[in-house]
N, C-alpha and C positions, 0 to 999 in steps of 0.2 A: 200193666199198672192199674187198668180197670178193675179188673179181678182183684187186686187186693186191696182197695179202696173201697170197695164195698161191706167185705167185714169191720172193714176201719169206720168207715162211715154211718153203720149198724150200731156199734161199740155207740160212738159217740151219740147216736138218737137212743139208746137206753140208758145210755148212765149221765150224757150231757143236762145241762139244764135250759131243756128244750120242753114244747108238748109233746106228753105221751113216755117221758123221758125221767131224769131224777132220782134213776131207780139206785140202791146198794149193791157195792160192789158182792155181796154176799148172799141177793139174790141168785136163784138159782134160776127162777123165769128168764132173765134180763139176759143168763149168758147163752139161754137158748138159743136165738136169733143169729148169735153173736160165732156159736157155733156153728150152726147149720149154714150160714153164710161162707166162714171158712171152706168149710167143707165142700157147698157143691159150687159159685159161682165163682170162686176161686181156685182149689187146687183141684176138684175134678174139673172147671174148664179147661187148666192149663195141662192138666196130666189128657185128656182125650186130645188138646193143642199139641202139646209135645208130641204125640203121636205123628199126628197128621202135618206136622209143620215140616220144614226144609232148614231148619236152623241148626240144626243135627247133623252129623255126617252121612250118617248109614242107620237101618232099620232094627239093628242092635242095639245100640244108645238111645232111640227113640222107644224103643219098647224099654228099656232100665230106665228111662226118665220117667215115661208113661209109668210104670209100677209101681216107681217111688212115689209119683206124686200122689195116682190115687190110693194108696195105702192110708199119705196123710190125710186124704179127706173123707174115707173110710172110716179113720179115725174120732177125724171132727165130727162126723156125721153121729158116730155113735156117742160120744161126749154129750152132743147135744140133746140127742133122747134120753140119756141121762138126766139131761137138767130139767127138762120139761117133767120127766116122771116122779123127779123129788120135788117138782112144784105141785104137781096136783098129789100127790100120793094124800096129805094130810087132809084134804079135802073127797078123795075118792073120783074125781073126775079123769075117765078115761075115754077115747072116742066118742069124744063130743056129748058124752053119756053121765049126767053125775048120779055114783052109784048110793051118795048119800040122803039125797034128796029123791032118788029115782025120777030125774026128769032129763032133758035132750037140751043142749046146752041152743046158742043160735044155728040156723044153717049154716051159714057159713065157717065156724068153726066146727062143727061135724065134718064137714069136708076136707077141711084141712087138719083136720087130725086122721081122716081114711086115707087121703091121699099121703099124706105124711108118713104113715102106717106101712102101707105100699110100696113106696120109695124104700123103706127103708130095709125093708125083706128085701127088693130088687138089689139095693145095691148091696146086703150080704151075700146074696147068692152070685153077684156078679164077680164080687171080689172072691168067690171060689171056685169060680170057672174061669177067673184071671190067671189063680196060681194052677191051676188045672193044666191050663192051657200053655204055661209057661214050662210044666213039666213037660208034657209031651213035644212043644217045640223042640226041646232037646233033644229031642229021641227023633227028630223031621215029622213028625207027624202033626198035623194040621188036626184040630177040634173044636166045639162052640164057636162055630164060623159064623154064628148069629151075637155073638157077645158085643161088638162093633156097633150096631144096630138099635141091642138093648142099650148098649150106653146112650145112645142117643136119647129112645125115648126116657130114661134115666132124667138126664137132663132138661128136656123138655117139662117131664111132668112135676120137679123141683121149681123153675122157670116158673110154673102155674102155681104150684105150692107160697113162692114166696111172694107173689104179686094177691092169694086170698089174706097172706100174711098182712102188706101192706093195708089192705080193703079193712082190717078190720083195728088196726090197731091205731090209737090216736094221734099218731103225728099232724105237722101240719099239711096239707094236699103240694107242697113245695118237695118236703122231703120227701112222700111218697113218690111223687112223680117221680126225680133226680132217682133214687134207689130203685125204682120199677125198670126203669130208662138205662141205666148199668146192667143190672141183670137182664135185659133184653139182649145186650152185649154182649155178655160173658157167656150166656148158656145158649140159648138158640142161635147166636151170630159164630161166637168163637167155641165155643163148644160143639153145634151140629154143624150147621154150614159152612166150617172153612174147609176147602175140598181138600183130599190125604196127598201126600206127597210123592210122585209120582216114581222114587227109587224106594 
């Protein structure tokens, strides 16, 4: 329920009539957040959970849960760089860098847009050494025995991403906390550390 109360709760600090909020539905900044939230503290929490959980019968259904979910958040993940990119595009600001003005945006948004960057190569490639790895399963043969691992820091370094998110954007210090305090939940609690299931 954590995990998806956070995009819900995202949703509503951009377009509610809150601070830092207010925005149109036809913003295309507003659904950045909105997305990337989808994405990694919700359904890649719950697709690395569904992994590692005991809710599941058998390690077959755990991994088809696992693929479906993170596909959807593969997904969202890339929607959302989308939105960000058709937000700055008319202005020219990429990596913290605006290419119109030739000046360096604050620090902390350079970082969050490298680390952003980052993430998001990571989890392209990760989602190709998912189906990689999904083929050769079929064949018994085991590969990218480190992909488990990279998910993790995956999530971790998202985890950091949306807490520079919080740091910089005007909510009230209520909502950031609340939203900081879920995503602490979802990606380093329920996403790394819930231990794998032991069949």
């Amino acid at each position: 329920a954590i995990c998806v109360v956070i995009p819900v709760a995202t949703g509503m600090g951009m377009f509610g009539n809150v601070a830092g909020g207010s925005m149109p539905l036809n913003s295309w900044f507003a659904w950045h957040p909105v997305f990337m939230t989808a994405a990694f503290p919700c359904f890649m929490a719950l697709g690395r959970y569904s992994y590692v959980s005991e809710t599941l019968p058998d390690k077959a259904s755990r991994r088809q849960a696992h693929r479906a979910l993170m596909i959807v958040g593969t997904l969202f993940a890339i929607a959302g760089y989308v939105c960000i990119f058709m937000a700055h595009w008319p202005g020219r600001k990429f990596f913290g860098y605006d290419f119109t003005k030739h000046v360096w945006g604050p620090w902390a948004r350079i970082i969050h847009d490298w680390v952003g960057y980052s993430v998001l190569a990571l989890v392209l490639a990760q989602a190709a050494m998912g189906a990689t790895k999904m083929e050769f399963l079929r064949q018994g043969a085991k590969t990218f025995r480190f992909h488990g691992s990279l998910g993790k820091v995956i999530l971790v370094a998202a985890f950091v991403n949306i807490c520079i998110a919080l740091y910089i954007w005007a909510w009230s210090p209520q909502r950031k906390w609340a939203l900081g305090i879920l995503a602490a939940i979802a990606l380093p609690v329920v996403g790394v550390l819930v231990p794998a299931a032991t069949a």
